[in-house]
C-alpha positions in Angstrom: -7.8 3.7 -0.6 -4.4 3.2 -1.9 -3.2 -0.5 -3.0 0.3 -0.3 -4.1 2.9 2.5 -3.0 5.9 2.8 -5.8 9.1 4.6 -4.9 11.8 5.4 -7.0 14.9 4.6 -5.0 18.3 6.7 -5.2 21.3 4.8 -6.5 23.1 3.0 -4.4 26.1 5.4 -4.6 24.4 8.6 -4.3 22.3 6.9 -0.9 25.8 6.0 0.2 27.2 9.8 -0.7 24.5 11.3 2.2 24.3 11.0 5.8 20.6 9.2 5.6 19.3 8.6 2.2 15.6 8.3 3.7 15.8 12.5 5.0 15.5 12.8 1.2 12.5 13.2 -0.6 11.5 10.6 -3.0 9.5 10.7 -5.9 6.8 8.2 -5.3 2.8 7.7 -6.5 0.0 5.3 -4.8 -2.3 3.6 -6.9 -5.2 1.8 -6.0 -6.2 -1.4 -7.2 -7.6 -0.4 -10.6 -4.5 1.5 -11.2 -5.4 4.8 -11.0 -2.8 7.2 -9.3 -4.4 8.9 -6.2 -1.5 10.7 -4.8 1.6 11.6 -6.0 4.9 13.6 -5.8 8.2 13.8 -3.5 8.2 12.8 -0.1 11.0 11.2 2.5 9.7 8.0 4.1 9.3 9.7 7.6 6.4 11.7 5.5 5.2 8.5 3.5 5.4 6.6 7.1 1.4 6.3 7.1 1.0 5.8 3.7 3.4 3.0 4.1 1.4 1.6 7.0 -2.1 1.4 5.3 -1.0 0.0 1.6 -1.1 -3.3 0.7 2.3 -3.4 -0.8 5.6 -1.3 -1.5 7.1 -1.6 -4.8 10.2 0.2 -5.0 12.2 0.8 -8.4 16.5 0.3 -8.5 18.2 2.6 -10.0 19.6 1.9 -13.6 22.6 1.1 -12.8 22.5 -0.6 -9.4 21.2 -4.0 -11.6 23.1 -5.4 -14.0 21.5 -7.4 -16.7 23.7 -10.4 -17.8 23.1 -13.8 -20.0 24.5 -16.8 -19.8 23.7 -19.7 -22.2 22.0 -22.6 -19.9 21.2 -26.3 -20.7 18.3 -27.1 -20.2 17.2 -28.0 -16.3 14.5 -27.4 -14.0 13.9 -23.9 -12.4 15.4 -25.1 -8.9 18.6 -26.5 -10.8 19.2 -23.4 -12.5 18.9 -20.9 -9.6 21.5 -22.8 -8.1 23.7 -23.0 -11.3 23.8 -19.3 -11.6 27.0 -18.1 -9.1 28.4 -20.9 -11.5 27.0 -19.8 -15.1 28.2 -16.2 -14.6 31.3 -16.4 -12.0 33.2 -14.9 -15.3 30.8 -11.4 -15.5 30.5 -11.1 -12.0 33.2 -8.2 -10.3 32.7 -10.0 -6.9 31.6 -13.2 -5.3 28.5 -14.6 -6.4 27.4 -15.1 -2.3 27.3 -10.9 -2.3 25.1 -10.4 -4.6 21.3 -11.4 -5.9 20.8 -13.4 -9.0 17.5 -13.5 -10.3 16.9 -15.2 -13.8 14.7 -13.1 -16.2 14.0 -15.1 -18.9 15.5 -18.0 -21.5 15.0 -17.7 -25.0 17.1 -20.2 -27.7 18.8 -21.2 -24.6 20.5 -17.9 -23.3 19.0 -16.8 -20.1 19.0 -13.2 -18.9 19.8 -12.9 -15.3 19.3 -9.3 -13.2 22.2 -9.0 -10.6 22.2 -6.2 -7.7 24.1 -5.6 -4.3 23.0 -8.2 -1.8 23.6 -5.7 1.2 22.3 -3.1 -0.3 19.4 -4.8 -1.1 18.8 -5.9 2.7 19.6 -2.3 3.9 16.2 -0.9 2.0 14.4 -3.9 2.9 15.1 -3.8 6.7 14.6 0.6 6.5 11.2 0.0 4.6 10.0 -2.7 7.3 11.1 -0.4 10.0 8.7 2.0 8.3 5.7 -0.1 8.8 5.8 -1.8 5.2 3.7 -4.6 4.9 5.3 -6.5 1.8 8.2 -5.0 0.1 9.2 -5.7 -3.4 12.2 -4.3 -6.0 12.0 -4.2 -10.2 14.9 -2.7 -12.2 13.6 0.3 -13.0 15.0 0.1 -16.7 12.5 -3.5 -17.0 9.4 -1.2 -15.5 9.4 1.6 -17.9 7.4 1.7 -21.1 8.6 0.0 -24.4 7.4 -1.6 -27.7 9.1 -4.6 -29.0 11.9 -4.0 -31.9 12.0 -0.6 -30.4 14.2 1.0 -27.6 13.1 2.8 -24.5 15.2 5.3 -22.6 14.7 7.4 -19.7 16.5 10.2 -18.3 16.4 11.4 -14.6 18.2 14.3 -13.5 18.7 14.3 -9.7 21.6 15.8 -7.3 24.0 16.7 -10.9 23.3 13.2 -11.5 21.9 11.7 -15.2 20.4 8.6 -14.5 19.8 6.5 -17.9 18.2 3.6 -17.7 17.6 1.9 -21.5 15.7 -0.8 -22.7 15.0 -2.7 -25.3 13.1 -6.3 -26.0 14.0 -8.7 -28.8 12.5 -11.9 -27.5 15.4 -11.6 -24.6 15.6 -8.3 -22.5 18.7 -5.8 -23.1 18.6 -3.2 -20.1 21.1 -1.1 -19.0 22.0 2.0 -16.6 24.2 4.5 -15.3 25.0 7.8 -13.8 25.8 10.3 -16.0 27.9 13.5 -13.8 26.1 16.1 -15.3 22.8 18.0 -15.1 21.0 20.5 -17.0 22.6 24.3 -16.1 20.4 27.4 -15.5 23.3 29.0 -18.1 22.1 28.8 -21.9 25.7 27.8 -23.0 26.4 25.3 -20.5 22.9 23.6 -20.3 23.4 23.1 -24.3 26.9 21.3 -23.7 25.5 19.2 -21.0 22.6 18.2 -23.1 24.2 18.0 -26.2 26.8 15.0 -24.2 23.8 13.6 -22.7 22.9 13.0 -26.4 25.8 11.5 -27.5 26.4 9.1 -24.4 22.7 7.9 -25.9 23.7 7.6 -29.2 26.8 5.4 -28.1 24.4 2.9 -25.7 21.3 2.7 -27.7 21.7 0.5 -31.4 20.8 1.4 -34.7 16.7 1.8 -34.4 13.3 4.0 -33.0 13.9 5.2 -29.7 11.7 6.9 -27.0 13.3 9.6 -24.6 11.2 9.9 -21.3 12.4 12.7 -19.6 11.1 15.8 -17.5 9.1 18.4 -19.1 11.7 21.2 -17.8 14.3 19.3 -19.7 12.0 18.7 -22.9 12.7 22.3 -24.6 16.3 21.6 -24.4 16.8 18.7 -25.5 14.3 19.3 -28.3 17.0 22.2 -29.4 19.7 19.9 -29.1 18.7 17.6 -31.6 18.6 20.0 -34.4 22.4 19.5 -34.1 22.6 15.9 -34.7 20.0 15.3 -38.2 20.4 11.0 -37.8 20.1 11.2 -34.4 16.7 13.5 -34.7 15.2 11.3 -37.2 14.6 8.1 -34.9 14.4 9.9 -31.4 10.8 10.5 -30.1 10.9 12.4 -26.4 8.2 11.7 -24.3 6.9 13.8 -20.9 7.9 11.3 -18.1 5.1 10.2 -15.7 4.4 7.7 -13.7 2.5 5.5 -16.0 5.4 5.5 -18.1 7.9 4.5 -15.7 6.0 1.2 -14.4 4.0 0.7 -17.6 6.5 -2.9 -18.3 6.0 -4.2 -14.9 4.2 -7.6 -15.8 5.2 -11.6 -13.9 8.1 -12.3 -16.0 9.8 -8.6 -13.9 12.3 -9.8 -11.7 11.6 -9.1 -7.5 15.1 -8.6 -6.5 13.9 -8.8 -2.8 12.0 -11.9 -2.8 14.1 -14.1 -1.5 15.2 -11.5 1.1 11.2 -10.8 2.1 10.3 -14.6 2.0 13.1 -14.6 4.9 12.6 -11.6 6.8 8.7 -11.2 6.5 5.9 -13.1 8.0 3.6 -14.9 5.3 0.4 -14.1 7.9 -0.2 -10.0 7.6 -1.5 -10.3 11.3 -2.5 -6.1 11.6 -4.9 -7.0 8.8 -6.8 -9.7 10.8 -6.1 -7.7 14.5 -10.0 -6.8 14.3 -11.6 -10.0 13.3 -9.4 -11.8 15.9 -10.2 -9.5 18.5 -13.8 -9.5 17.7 -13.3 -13.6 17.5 -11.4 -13.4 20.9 -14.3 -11.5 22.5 -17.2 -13.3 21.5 -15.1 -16.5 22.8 -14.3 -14.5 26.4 -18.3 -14.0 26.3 -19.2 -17.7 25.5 -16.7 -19.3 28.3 -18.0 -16.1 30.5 -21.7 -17.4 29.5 -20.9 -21.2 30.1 -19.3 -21.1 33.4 -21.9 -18.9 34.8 -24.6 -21.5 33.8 -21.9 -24.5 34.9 -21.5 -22.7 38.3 -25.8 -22.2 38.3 -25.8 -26.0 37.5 -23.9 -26.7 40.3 -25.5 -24.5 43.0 -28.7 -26.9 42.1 -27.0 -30.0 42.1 -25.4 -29.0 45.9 -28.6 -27.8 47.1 -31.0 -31.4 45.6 -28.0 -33.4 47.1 -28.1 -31.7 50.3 -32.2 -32.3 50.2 -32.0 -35.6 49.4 -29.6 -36.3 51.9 -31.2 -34.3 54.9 -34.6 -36.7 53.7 -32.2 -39.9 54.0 -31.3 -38.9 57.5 -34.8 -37.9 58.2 -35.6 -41.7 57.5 -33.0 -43.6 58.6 -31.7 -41.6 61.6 -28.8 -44.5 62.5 -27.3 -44.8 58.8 -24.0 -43.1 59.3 -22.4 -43.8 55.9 -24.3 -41.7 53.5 -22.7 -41.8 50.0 -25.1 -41.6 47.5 -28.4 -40.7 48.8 -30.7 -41.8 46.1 -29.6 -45.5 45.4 -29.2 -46.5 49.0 -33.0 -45.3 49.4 -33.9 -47.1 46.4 -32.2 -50.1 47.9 -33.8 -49.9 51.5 -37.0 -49.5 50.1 -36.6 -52.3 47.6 -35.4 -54.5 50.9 -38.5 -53.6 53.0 -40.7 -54.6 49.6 -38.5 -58.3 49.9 -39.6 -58.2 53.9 -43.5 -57.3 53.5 -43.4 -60.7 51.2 -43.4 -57.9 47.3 -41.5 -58.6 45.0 -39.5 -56.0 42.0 -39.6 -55.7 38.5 -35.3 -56.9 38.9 -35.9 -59.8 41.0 -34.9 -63.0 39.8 -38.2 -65.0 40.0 -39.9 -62.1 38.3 -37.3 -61.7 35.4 -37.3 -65.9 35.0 -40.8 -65.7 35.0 -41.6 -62.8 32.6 -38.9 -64.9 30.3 -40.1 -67.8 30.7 -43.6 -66.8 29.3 -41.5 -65.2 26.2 -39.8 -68.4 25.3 -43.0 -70.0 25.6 -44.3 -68.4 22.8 -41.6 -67.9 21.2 -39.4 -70.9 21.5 -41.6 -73.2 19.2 -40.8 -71.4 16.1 -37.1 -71.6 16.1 -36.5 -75.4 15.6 -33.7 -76.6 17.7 -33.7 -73.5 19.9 -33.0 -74.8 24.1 -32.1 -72.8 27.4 -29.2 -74.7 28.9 -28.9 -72.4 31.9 -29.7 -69.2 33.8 -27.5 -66.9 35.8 -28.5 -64.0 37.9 -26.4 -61.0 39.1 -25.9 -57.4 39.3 -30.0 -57.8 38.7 -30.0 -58.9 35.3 -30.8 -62.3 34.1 -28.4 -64.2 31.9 -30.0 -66.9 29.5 -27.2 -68.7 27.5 -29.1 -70.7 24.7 -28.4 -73.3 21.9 -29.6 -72.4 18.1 -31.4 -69.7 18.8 -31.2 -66.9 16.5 -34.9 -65.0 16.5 -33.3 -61.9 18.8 -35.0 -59.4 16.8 -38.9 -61.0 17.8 -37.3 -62.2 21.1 -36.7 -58.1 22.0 -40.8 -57.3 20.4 -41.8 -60.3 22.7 -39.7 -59.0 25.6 -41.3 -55.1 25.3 -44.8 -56.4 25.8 -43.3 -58.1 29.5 -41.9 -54.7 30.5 -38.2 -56.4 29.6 -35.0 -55.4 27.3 -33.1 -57.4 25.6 -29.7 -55.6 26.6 -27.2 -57.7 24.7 -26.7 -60.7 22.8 -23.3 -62.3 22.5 -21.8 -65.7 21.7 -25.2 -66.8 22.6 -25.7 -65.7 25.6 -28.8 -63.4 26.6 -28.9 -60.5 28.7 -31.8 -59.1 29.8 -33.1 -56.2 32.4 -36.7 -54.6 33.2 -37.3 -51.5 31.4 -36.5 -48.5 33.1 -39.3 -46.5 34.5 -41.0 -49.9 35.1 -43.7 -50.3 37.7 -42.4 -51.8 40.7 
């Protein structure tokens, strides 16, 4: 499956010169991860719509000469400091004001810094048309910093579209030197007028590109004449190499240090959370959850149904026993306490009485008491059935709570001296 989706993007003033740039087909090519081209050719985007959909990314390449590359000499500053120094820097190259247009620094070397420029709106028009397409992540390179080069050495391609020459050069001599423009011209059917036209197409090159080895990528219709045309110019022949344009060719300089002249645009406009890549794990996390709270109040409602119907038995018993109670709020512990009452009346006694918690203690400290020297009981207090012992230098809790165990007793708490102590639950009574 496809990773990345390139498209070569008309120039801004031929898109402007139709009625909808995106009716016209595009050249384009999806690669997969590894790079290798699974589908390529020339579609519009209403054809490349699904394409567009399923890809990871969109990278689309400007036209030539819709990006200006400029160079401004820079102190040296931070990366934040110098972004916002650059409507400054260049305000004397710039044709307009520096809030209508993009500014994206390239690279500083011996303190000049190369800075791509492009059309603000225009670069928000194509970013808003390829998210209405269903584009996932958008981004834009010059295409004359994506082609092919060799340092020392100057690259130059040639598209011919709509009697358009697009030429996009460039060249890399520790700072990038790119440039680009429409050339209003194409390549006749008629012997003697497709010479002409290619024979100026040679010498506009010979004017832009300096004084060393160039490579001319340009269609293989166009190669033959171009290849004849150069017999006319012997210097020019000598360091010109053409090339069959493809598309490994035109994004073969694409690397981190390329400018994204829409990524302050797609930071903006796109969401940093792809959510139609996770719509299947959250649904599948959002139905398992629906299944679980389905699950648990099923069981809670089962729970319930139980705890209604022992109530209701327990209660029905209660009334069964004590026909003249009226008040029946907790079923359980009022026939816990009216059976623990009728033991106190028959002359028995419980395990959380107070004579049988002082005793059952006092037969503890007995034993106990003799080996903690200075240890003394100054008092008991009974309520809420526990027995409170508050003590003087006593500090053997831990055989106290052993001692107590053996006498059916816990040792609940022991604060500021004070003892508190409780039968064990589950205790005979």
């Amino acid at each position: 499956m496809a990773s990345t989706l390139y498209i070569l993007l008309p120039s801004k003033v031929t898109a402007q010169a139709t009625a909808d740039w995106t009716h016209s087909p595009r050249p384009f090519a999806a690669l997969s991860a590894n790079g290798t081209i699974e589908q390529q050719g020339c579609q519009t985007l209403s054809q490349l719509k699904p394409t567009l959909m399923q890809v990871r990314q969109v990278v689309l390449l400007l036209a030539a000469g819709d990006v200006s590359l400029l160079q401004a000499k820079v102190p040296p500053m931070a990366a934040s400091k110098l972004r916002m120094s650059l409507p400054n820097l260049l305000e004397d190259q710039l044709s307009t004001e520096a809030s209508e247009v993009i500014l994206q620094p390239v690279s500083i070397v011996d303190g000049i810094c190369t800075v791509a420029a492009v059309d603000k709106a225009w670069m928000e028009s194509v970013n808003r048309t390829l998210l209405a397409f269903g584009a996932k992540k958008v981004h834009a390179y010059p295409s004359q910093m994506a082609m092919e080069y060799r340092a020392g050495a100057t690259s130059v391609l040639l598209d011919h579209e709509n009697a358009i020459i697009e030429f996009a050069a460039h060249r890399f001599d520790g700072s990038y030197i790119g440039l680009g423009l429409g050339l209003d011209q194409t390549i006749s059917t008629d012997a003697g007028q497709q010479a002409a036209g290619v024979f100026e197409s040679l010498q506009a090159l010979s004017l832009f590109v300096p004084e060393s080895e160039v490579t001319v990528y340009l269609d293989v219709k166009a190669q033959e004449a171009f290849q004849q045309a150069l017999t006319q110019d012997a210097g020019l022949s000598q360091r010109l190499t053409l090339q069959a344009l493809n598309w490994k060719h035109r994004i073969a300089g694409l690397d981190a240090n390329t400018p994204d002249l829409l990524a302050g645009i797609s930071a903006l406009n796109q969401s940093s959370v792809d959510w139609r890549t996770w719509r299947w794990p959250l649904g599948l996390g959002l139905a398992a959850l629906l299944i679980n709270m389905i699950g648990l109040n099923i069981e809670w409602w089962s729970l319930k149904r139980e705890a209604q119907a022992l109530t209701a038995s327990m209660t029905q018993a209660y009334r069964s026993a004590y026909p003249k109670e009226s008040v029946i709020i907790d079923p359980l512990a009022q026939m816990q306490q009216k059976i623990s009452v009728a033991k106190k009346l028959s002359g028995q006694s419980s395990p959380d009485d107070f004579v049988v918690l002082a005793a059952q203690f006092a037969q503890v400290w007995d034993r106990l008491a003799p080996n903690v020297p200075g240890a003394s009981v100054l008092g008991l207090e009974y309520r809420e059935r526990n027995l409170f012992v508050r003590t003087r230098s006593f500090n053997a809790a831990d055989q106290l709570k052993t001692s107590l165990q053996e006498q059916a007793l816990m040792l609940v708490s022991f604060k500021d001296g004070i003892l508190q102590i409780k039968p064990v639950s589950g205790s005979p009574k």
